[in-house]
Residue frames as a rotation matrix with the C-alpha (Angstrom) as fourth column:
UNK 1
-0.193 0.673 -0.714 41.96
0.672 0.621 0.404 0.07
0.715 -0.402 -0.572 8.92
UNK 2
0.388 0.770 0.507 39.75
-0.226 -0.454 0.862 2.06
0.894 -0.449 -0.002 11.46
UNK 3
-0.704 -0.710 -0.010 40.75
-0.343 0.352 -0.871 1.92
0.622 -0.610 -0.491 14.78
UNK 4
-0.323 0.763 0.559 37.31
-0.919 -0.112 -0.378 0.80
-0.226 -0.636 0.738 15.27
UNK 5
0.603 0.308 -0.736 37.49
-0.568 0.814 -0.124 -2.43
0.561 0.493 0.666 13.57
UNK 6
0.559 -0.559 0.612 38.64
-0.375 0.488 0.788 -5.23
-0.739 -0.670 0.063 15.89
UNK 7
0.173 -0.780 -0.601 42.02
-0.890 0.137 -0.434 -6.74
0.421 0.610 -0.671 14.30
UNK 8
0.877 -0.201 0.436 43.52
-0.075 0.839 0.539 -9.93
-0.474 -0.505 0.721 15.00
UNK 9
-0.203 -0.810 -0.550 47.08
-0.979 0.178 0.099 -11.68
0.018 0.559 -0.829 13.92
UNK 10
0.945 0.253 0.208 46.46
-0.251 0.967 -0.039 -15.33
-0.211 -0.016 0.977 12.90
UNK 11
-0.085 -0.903 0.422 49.89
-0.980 0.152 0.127 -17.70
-0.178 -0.403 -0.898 13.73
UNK 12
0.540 0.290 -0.790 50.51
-0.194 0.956 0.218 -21.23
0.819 0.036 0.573 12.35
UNK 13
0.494 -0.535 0.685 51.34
-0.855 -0.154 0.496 -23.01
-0.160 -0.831 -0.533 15.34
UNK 14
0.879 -0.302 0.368 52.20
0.283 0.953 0.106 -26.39
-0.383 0.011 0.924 13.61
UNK 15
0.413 -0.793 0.447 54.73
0.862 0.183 -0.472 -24.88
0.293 0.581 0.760 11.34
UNK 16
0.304 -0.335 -0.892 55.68
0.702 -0.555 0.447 -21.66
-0.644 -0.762 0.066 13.69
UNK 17
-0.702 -0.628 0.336 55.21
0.701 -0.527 0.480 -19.04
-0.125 0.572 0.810 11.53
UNK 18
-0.222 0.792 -0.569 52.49
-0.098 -0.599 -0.795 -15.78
-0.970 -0.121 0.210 11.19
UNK 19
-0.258 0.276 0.926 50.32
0.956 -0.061 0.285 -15.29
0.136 0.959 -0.248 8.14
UNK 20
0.013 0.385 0.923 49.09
0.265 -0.891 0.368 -11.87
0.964 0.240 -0.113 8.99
UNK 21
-0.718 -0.210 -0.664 49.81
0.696 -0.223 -0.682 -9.62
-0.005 -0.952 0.306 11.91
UNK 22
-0.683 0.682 -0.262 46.41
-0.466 -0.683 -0.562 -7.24
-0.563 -0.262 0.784 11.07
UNK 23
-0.880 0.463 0.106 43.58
0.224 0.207 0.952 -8.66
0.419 0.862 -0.285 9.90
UNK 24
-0.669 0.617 0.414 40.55
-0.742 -0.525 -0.417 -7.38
-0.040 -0.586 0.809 10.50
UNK 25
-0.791 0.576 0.206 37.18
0.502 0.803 -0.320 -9.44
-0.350 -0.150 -0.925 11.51
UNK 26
-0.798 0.533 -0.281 34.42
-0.585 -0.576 0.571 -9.60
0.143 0.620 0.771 9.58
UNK 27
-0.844 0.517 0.144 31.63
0.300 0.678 -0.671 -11.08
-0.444 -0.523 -0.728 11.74
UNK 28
0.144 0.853 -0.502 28.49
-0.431 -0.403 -0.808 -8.96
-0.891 0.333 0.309 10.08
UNK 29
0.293 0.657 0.695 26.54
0.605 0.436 -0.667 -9.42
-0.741 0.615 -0.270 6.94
UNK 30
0.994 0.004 -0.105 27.52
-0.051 -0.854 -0.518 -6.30
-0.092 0.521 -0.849 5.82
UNK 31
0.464 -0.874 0.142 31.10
-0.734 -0.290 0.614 -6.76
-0.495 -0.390 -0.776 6.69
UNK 32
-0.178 -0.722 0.669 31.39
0.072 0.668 0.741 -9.80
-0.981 0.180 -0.067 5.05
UNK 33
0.572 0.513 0.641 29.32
0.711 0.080 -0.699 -8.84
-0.410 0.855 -0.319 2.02
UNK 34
0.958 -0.206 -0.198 32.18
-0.053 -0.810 0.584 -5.94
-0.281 -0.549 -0.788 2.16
UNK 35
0.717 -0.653 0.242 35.34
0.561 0.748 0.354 -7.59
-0.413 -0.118 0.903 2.51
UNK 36
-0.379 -0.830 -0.409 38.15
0.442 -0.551 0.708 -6.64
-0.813 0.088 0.576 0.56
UNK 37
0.066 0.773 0.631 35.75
0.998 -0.059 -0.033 -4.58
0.012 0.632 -0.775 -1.77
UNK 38
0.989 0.043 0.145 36.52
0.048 -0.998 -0.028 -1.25
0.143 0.035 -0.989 -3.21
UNK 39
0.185 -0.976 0.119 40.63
-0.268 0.067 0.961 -2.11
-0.946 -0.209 -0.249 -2.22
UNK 40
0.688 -0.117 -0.716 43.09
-0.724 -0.039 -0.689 -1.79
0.052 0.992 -0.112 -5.12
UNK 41
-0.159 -0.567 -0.808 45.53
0.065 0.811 -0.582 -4.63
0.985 -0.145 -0.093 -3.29
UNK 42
0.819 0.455 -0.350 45.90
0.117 0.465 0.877 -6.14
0.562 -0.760 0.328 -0.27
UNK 43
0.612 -0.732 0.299 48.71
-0.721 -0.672 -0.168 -4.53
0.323 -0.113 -0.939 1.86
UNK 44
-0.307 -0.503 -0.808 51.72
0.081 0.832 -0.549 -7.44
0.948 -0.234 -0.214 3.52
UNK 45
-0.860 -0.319 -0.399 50.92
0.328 0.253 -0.910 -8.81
0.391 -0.913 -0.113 6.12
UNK 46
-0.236 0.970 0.048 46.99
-0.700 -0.136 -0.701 -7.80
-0.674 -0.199 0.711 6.72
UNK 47
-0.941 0.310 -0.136 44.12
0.135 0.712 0.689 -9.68
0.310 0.630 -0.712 5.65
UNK 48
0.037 0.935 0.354 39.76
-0.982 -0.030 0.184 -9.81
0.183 -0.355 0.917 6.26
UNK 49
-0.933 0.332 0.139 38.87
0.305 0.934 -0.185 -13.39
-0.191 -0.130 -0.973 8.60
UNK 50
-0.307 0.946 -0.105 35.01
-0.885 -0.244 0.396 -13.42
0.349 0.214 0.912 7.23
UNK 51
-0.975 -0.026 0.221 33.18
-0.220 0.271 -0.937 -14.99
-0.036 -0.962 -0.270 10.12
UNK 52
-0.040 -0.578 0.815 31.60
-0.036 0.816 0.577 -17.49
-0.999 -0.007 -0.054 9.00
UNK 53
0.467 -0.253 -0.847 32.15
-0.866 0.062 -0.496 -18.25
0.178 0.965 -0.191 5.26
UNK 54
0.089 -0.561 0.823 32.95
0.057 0.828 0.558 -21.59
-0.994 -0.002 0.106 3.71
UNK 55
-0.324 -0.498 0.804 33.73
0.932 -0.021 0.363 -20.21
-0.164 0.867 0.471 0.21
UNK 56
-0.385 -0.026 -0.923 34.12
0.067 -0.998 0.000 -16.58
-0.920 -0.062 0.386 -1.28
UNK 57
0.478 0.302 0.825 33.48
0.876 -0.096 -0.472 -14.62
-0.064 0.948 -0.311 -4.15
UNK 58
-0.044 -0.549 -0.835 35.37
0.565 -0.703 0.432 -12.31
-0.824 -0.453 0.341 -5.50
UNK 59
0.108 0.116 0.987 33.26
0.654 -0.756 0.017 -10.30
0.749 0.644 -0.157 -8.67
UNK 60
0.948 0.180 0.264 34.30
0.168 -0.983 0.069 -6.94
0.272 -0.021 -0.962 -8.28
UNK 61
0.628 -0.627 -0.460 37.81
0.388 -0.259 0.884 -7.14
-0.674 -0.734 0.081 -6.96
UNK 62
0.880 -0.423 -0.216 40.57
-0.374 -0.336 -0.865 -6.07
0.293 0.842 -0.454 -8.91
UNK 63
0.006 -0.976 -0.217 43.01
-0.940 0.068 -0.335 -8.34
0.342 0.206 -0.917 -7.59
UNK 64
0.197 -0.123 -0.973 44.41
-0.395 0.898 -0.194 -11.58
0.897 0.423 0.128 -6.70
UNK 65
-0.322 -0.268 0.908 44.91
-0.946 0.111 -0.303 -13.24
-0.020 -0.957 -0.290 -2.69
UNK 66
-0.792 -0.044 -0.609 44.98
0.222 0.908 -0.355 -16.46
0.569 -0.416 -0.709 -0.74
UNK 67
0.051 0.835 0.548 42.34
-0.931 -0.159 0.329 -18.00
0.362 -0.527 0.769 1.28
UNK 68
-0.946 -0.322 -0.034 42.99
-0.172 0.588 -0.790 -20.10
0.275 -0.742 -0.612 4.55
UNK 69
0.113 0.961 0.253 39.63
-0.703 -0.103 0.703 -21.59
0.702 -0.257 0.664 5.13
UNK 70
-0.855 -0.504 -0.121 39.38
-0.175 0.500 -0.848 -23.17
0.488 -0.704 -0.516 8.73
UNK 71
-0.101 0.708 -0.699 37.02
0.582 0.612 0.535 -25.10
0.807 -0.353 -0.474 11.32
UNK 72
0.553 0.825 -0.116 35.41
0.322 -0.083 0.943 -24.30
0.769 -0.559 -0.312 14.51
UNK 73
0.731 -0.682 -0.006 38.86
0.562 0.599 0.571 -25.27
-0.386 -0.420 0.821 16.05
UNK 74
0.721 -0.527 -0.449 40.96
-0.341 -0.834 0.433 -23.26
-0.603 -0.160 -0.782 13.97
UNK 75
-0.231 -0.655 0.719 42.47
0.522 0.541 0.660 -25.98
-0.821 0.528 0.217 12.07
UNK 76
-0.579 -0.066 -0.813 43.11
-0.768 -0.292 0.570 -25.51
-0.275 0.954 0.119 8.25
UNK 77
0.045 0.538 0.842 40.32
0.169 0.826 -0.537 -27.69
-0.985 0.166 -0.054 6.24
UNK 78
0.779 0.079 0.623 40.98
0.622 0.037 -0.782 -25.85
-0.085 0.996 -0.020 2.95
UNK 79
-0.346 -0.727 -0.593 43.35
0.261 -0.682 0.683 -23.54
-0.901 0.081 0.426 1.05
UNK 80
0.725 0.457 0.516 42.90
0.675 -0.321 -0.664 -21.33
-0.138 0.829 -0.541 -2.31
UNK 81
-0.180 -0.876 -0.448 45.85
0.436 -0.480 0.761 -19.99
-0.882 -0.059 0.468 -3.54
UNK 82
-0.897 -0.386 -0.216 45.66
0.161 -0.740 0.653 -17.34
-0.412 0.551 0.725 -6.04
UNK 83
-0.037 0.905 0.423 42.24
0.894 0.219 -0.391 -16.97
-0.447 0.364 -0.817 -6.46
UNK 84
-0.843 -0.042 0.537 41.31
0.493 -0.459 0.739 -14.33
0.215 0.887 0.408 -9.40
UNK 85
-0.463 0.816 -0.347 38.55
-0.615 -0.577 -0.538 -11.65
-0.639 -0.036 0.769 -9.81
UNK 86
-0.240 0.509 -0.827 35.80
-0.942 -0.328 0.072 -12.23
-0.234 0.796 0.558 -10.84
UNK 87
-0.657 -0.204 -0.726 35.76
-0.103 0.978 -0.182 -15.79
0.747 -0.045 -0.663 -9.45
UNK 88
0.237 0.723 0.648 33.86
-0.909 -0.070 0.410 -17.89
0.342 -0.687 0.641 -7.20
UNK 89
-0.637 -0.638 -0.434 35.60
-0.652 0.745 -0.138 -20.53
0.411 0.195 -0.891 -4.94
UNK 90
-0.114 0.676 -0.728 33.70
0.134 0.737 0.663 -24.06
0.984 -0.022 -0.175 -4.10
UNK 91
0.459 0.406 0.790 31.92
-0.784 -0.233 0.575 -24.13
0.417 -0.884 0.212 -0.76
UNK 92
-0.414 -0.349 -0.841 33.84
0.248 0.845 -0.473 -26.40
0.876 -0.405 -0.264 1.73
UNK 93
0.514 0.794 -0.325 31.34
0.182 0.269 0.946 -27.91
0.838 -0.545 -0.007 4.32
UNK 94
0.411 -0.234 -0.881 33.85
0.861 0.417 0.291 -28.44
0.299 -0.878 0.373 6.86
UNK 95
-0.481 -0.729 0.488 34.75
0.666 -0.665 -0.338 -24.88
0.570 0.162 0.805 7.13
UNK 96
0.419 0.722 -0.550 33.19
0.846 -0.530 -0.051 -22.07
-0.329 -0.444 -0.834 9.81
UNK 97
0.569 -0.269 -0.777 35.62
0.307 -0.807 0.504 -19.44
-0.763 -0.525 -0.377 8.47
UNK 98
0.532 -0.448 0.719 37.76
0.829 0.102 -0.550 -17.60
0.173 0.888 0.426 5.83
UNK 99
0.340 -0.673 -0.656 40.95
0.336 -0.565 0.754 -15.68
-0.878 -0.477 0.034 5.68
UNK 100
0.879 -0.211 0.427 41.48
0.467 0.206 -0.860 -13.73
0.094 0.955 0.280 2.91
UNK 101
0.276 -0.961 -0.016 45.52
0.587 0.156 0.794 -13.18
-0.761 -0.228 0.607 2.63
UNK 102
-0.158 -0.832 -0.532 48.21
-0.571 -0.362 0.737 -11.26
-0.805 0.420 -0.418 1.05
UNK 103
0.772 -0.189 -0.607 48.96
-0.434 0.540 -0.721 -13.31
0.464 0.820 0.335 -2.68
UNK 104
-0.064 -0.990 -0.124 51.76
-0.448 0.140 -0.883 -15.80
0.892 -0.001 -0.453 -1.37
UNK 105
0.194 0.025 0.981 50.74
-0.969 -0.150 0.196 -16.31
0.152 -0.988 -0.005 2.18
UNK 106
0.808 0.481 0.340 49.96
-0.582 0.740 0.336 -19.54
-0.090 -0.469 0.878 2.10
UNK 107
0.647 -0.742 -0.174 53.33
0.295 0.454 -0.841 -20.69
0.703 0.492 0.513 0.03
UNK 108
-0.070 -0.593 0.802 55.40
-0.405 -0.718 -0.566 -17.99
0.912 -0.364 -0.190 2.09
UNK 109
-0.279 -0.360 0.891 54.52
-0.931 -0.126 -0.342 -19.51
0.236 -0.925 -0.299 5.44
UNK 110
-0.783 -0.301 -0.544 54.21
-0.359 0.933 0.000 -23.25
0.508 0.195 -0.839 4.18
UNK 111
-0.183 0.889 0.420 50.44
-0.684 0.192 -0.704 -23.81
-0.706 -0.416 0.573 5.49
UNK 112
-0.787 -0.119 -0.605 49.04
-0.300 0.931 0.207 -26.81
0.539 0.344 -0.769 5.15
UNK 113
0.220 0.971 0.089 45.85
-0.602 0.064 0.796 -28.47
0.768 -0.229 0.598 5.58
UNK 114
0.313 -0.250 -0.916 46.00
0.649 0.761 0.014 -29.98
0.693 -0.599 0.401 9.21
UNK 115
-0.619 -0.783 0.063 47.94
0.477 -0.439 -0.761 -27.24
0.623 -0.441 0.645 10.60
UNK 116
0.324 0.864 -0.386 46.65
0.946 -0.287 0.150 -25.52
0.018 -0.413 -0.910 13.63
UNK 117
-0.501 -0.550 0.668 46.46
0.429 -0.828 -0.361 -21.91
0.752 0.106 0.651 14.00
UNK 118
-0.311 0.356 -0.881 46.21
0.950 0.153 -0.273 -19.16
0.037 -0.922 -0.385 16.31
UNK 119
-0.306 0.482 0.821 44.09
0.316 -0.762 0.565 -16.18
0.898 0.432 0.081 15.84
UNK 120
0.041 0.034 -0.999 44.16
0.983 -0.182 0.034 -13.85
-0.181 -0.983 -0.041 18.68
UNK 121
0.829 0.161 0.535 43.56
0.225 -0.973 -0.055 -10.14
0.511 0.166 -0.843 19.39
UNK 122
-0.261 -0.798 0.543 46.28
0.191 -0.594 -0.781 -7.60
0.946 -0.100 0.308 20.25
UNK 123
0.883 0.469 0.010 46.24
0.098 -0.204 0.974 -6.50
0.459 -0.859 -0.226 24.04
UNK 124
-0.157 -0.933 0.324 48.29
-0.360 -0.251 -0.899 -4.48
0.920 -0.258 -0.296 25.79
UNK 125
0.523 0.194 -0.830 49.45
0.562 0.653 0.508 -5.69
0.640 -0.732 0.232 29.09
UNK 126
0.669 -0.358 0.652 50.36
-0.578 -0.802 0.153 -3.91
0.468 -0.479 -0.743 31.84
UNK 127
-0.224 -0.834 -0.505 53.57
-0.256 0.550 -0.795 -5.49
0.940 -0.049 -0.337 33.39
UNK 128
0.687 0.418 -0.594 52.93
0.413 0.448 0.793 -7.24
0.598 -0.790 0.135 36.89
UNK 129
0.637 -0.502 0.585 54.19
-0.771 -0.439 0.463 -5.69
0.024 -0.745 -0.666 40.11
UNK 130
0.814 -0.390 0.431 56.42
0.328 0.920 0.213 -9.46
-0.479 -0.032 0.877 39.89
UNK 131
0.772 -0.493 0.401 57.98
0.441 -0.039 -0.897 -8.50
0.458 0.869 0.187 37.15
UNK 132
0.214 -0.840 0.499 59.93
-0.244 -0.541 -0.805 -5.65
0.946 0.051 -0.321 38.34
UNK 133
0.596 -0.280 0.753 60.67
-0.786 -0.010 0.618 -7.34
-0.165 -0.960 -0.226 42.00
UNK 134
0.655 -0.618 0.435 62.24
0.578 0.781 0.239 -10.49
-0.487 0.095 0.868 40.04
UNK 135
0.660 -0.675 0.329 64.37
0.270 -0.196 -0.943 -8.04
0.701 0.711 0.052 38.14
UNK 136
0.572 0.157 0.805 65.18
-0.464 -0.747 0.475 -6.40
0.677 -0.646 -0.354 40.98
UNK 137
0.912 -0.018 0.410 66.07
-0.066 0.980 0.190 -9.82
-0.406 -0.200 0.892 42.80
UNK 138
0.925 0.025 0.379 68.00
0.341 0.385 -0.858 -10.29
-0.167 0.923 0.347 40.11
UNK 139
0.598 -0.383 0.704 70.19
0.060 -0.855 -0.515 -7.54
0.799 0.351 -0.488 40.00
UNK 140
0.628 -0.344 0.698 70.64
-0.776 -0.344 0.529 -7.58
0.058 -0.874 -0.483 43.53
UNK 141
0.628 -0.194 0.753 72.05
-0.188 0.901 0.390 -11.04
-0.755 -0.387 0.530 43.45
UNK 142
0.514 -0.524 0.679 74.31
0.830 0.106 -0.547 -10.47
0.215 0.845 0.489 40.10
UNK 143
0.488 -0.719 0.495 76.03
-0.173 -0.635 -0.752 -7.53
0.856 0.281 -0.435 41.74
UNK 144
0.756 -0.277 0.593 77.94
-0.646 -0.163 0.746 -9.52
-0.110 -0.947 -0.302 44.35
UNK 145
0.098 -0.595 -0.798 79.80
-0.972 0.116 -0.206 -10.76
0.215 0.795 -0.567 41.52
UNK 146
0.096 0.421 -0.902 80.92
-0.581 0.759 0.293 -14.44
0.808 0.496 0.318 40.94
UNK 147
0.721 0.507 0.472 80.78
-0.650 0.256 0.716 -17.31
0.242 -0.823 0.514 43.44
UNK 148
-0.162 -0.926 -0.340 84.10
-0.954 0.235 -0.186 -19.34
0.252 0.295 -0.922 44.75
């Protein structure tokens, strides 16, 4: 991935667990008409969210992956587990979105329609001037050993 494509990591929060820590966003036409086109697999742990999409297609691919299709909200409204080249899955209404996944994700991190997830960008943070005055704090007040 480009370090010009924006990335996200998408987290179930119902069942505390990650499905992908890179996936890139595919908000364009092109991008979604794109997807995982021209790829000979899908590496662990990455995936394409195709922004919006309620059902894929996948002539041309040469492999096999999950698809987490979700609402407005982020919930899960659908799933597609092993979907095949050279396929075309059914259009679910209630969907604004699609994740396409690793093969396995969805088993691997026990997703379930209902579940909510969380789909956030990376961002460093710079530590708060707080921070290092509660360590600080801290320290001072743990090296006057223990209390009688």
């Amino acid at each position: 991935m480009s370090s010009r494509e924006r990335c996200v990591f998408v987290y179930n929060q119902t069942k505390e667990t990650f499905l992908a820590f890179q996936v890139r966003v595919a908000d364009s036409i092109w991008g979604r008409v794109v997807g995982l086109l021209g790829r000979r697999s899908l590496q662990p742990s990455c995936g394409v969210w195709l922004v919006p999409a309620s059902c894929i297609h996948t002539v041309g691919m040469l492999f096999s992956f999950d698809v987490v299709l979700i609402d407005k909200r982020s919930e899960v409204v659908g799933l597609r587990e092993m979907v095949r080249p050279f396929s075309i899955t059914r259009p679910n209404f209630h969907a604004e979105s699609a994740i396409e996944l690793p093969l396995h994700t969805i088993y691997k991190s026990r997703t379930e329609i209902g579940d909510q997830l969380v789909i956030e960008r990376y961002e460093a943070k710079q530590p708060s001037d707080h921070a290092g005055k509660y360590r600080a704090v801290a320290f001072e007040s743990s090296s006057h050993g223990p209390r009688n």
